[in-house]
C-alpha positions as CSV (number, residue, x, y, z in Angstrom):
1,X,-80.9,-67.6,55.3
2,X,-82.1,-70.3,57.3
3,X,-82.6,-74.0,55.5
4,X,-86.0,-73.6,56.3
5,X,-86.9,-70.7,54.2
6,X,-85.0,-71.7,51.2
7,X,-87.0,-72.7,48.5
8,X,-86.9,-76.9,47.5
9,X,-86.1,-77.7,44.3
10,X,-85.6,-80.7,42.5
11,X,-83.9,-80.7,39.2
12,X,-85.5,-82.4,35.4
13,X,-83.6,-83.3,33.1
14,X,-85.6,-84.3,29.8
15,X,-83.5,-85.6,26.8
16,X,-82.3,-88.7,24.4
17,X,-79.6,-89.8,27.2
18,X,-78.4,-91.8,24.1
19,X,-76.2,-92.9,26.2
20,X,-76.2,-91.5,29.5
21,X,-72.7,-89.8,29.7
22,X,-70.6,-88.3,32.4
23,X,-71.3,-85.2,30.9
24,X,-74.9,-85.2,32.1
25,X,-74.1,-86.0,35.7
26,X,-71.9,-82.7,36.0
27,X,-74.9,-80.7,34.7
28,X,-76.9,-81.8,37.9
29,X,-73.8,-81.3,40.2
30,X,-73.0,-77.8,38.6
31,X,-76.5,-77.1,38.7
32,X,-76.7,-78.0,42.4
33,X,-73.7,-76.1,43.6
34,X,-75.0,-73.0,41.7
35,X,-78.8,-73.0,43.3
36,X,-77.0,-73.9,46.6
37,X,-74.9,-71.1,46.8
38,X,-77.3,-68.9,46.1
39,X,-78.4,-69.1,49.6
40,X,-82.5,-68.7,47.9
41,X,-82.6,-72.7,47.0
42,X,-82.2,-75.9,48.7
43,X,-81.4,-78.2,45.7
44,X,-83.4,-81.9,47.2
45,X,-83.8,-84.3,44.0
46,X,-82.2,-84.5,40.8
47,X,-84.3,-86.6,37.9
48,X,-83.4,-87.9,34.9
49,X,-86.2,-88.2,32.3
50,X,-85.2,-90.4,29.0
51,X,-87.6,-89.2,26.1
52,X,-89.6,-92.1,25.0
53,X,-89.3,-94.1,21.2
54,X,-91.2,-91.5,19.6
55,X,-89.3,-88.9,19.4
56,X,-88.3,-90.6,16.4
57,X,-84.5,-88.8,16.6
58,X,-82.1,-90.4,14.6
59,X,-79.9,-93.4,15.8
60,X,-81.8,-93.3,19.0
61,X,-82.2,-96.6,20.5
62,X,-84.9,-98.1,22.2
63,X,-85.9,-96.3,25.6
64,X,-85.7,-99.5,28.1
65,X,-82.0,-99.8,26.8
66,X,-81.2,-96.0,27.4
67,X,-83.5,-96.3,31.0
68,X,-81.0,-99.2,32.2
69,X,-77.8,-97.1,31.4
70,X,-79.1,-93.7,33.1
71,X,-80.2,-96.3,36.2
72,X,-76.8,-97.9,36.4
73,X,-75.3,-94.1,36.0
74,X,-76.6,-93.0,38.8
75,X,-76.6,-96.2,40.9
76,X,-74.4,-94.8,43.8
77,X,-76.0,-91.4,43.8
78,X,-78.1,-90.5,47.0
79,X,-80.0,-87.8,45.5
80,X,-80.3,-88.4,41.5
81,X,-82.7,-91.0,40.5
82,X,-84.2,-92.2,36.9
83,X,-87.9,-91.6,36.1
84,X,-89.8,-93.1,33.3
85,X,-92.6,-92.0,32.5
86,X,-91.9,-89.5,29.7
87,X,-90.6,-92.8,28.1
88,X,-93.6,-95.3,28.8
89,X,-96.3,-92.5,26.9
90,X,-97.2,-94.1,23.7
91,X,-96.7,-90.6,21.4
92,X,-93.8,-88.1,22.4
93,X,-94.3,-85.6,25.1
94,X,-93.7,-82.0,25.1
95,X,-91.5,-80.7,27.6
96,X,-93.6,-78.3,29.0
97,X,-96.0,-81.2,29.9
98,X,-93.0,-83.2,31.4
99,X,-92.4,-80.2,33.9
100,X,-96.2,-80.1,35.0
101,X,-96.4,-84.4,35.6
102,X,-93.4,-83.8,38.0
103,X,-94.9,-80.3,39.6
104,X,-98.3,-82.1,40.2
105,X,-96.5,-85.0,41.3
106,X,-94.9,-83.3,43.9
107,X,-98.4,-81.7,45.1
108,X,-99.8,-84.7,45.6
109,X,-96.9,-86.2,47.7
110,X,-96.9,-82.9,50.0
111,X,-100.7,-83.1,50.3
112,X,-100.5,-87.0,51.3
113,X,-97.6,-86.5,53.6
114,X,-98.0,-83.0,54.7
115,X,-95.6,-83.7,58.1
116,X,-93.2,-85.4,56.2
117,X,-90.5,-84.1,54.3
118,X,-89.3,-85.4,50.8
119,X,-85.7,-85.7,51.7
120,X,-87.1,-88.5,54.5
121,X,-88.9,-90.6,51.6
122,X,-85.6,-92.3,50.2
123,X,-85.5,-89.3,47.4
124,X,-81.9,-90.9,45.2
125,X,-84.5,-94.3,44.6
126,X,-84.4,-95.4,41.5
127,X,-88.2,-96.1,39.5
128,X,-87.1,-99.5,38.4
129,X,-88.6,-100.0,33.9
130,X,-90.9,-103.1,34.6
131,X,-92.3,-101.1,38.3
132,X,-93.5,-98.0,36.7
133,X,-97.1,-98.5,35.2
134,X,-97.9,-96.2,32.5
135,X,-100.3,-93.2,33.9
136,X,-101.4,-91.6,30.4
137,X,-104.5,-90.7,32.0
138,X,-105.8,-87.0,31.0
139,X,-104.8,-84.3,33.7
140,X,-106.1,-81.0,33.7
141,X,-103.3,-78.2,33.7
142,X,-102.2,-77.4,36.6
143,X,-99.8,-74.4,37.1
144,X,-96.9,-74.4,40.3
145,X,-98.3,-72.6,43.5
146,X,-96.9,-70.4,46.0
147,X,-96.9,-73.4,48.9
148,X,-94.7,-75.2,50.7
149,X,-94.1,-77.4,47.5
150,X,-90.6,-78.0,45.7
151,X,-90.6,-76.3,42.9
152,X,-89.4,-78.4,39.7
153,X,-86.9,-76.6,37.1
154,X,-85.9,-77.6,34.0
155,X,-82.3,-78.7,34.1
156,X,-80.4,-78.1,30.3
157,X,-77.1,-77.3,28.3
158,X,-76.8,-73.8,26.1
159,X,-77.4,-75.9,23.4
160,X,-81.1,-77.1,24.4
161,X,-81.9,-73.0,25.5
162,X,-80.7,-72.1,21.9
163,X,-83.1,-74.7,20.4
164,X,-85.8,-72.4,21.1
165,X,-84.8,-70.5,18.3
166,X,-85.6,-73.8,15.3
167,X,-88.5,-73.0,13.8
168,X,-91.5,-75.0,14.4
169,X,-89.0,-77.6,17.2
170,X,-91.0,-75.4,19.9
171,X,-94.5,-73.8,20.6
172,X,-94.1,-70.2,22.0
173,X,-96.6,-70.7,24.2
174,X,-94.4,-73.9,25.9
175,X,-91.3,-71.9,26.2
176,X,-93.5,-68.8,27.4
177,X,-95.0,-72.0,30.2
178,X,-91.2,-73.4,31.0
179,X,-89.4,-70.2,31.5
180,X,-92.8,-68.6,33.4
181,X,-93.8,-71.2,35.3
182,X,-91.1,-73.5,36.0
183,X,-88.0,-71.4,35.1
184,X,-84.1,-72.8,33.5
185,X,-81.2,-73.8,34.9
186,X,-78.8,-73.1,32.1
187,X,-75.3,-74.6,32.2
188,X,-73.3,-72.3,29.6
189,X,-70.2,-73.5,27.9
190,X,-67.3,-72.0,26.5
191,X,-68.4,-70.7,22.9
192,X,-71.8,-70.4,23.7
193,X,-73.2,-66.5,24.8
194,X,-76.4,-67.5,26.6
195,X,-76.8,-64.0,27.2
196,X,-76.9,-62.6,24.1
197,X,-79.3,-64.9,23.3
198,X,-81.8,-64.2,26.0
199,X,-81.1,-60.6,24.7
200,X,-82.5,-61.4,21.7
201,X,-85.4,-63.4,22.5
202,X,-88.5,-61.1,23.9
203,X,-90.0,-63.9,25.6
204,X,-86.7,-64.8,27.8
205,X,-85.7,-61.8,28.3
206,X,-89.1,-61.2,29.9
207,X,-88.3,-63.6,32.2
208,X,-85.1,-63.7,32.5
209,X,-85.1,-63.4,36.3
210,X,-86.4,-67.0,36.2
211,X,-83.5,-68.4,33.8
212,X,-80.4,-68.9,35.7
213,X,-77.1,-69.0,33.9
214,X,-74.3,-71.6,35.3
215,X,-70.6,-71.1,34.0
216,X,-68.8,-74.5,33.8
217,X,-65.1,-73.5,34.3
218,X,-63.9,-76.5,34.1
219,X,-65.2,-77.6,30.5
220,X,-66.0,-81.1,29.4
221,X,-66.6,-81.5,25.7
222,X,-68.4,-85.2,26.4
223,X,-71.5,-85.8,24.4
224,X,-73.5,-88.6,23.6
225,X,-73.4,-88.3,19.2
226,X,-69.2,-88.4,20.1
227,X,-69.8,-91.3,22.4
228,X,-71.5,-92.9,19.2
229,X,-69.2,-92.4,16.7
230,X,-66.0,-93.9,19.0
231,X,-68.4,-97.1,19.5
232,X,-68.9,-97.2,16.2
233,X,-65.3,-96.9,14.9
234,X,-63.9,-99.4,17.5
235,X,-62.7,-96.7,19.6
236,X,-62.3,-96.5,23.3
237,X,-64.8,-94.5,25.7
238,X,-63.4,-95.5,29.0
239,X,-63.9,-92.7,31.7
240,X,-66.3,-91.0,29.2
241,X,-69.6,-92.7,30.5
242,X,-69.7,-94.2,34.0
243,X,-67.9,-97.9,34.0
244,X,-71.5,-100.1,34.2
245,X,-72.4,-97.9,31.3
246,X,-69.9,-99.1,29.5
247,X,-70.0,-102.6,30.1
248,X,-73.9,-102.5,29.5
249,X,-73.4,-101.1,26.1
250,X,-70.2,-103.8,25.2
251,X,-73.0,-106.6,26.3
252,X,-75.9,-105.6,24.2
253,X,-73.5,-104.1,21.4
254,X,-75.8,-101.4,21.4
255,X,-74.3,-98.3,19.3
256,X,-73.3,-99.3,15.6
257,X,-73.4,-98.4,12.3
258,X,-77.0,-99.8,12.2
259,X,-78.4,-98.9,15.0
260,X,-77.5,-94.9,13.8
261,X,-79.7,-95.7,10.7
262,X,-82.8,-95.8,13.1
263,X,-85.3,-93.3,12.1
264,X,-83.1,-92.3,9.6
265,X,-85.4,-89.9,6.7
266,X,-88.4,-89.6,9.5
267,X,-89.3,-86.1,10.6
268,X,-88.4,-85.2,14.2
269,X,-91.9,-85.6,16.6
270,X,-92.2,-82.2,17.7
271,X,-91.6,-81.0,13.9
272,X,-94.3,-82.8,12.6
273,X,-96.8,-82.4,15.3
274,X,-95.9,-78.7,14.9
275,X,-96.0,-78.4,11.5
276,X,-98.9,-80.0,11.2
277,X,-100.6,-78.2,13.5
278,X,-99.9,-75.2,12.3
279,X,-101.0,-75.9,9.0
280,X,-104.8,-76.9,10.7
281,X,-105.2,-73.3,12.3
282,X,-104.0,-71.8,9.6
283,X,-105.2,-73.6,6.2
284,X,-104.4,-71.1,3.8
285,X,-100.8,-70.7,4.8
């Protein structure tokens, strides 16, 4: 298929990043590879998009701290670059509303440069924490288009597609939006049957065509709650996170036994706001 009937896409990646880990840059270069070979998709832009403060997860550390790591991460990248404004917004936003900023975003650039393509306008930049302004401004919904515009998938570990399944951590109608409108880009593990779970769910399975599943054969075991507990117990994490990660974290002796405690006994954002809006629309429950 010729490159110019390939469908652009550029790859989100929404989560804690608490730290950034080498972990997380595989998922974008397995992703990439996989949508690549596919000969449908032309994989342009790879973001990463830290969760802001209030998310209230435990032992997460403040957002500019985790913003600097995943901007020194990807520092020699070309094509991956660090957004922030999931993590300016004063209250925590839901994915699905994460997916439509960048999808509108991505409108607006096409209809402002309409002759120029996004791979010319310097797409591995980085969106430095004090040059971002906060844009909390009130958007009306709007839903990806059959155009010339990338399209924006959601970027995320078995583990995040299996989420869907804690009660009240999602709204059906957001996972019904994400895997609908936007579509998954799954990278599977060893232990993990993906499959099976799509199976079961009625909503994935129903669109299943838009969830892609990407085996990683060669497995890496890194996350970010290990990468804690070493730092906290004294331990080594040399050629687990990239090497300015490191050395970021060793100068602001970031991850401790304290810093775990944040948020410690509060209720996860999206439970509460769930729960509690649940309970509104249905007051005798």
């Amino acid at each position: 298929m010729d490159t110019s009937e390939k469908t652009e896409v550029v790859l989100l990646a929404c989560g804690s990043f608490n730290p950034i880990t080498n972990m997380h840059l595989r998922l974008f270069e397995l992703g990439k590879d996989y949508m690549n070979a596919t000969g449908k998709y032309r994989v342009i832009k790879g973001i990463i998009s830290p969760v802001g403060d209030a998310y209230k997860k435990k032992g997460l550390i403040p957002a500019h701290h985790r913003i600097i790591m995943a901007e020194l991460a990807t520092k020699n990248s070309h094509w991956l670059e660090v957004d922030t404004w999931e993590s300016l917004q004063k209250e925590w936003v839901e994915t699905v509303k994460v997916l439509r900023h960048h999808q509108e975003k991505l409108a607006t650039d096409s209809c402002d440069h309409p002759q120029r393509s996004l791979l010319m306008d310097r797409p591995g930049r980085k969106r430095k924490w004090d040059e971002q302004k906060q844009d909390s401004s009130p958007k009306k919904p709007q839903e990806p288009k059959s155009t010339g515009v990338p399209r924006v998938k959601l970027l995320c570990g078995a583990d995040l597609l299996e989420s869907f399944n804690v009660p009240n951590l999602w709204k059906t109608e957001d996972i019904t939006q994400i895997v609908a409108n936007y579509g998954l880009i799954c990278i599977t593990r060893a232990g993990s049957d993906a499959q099976k779970f799509i199976y079961e769910s009625d909503v994935l399975w129903r669109h299943q065509s838009n969830i892609h599943l990407v085996d990683e054969w060669i497995t890496n075991d890194i996350s970010s709650t290990k990468i804690r507990r070493a730092l906290r117990r004294g331990q080594s994490i040399r050629y687990l996170v990239p090497d300015l990660v490191q050395e970021y974290i060793e100068k602001h002796d970031l991850y401790n036994s304290e810093s775990e405690d944040r948020n410690v006994g509060v209720i996860l954002a999206p439970l509460q706001r769930n729960i509690s809006e649940a309970k509104h629309s249905n007051p005798t429950a």
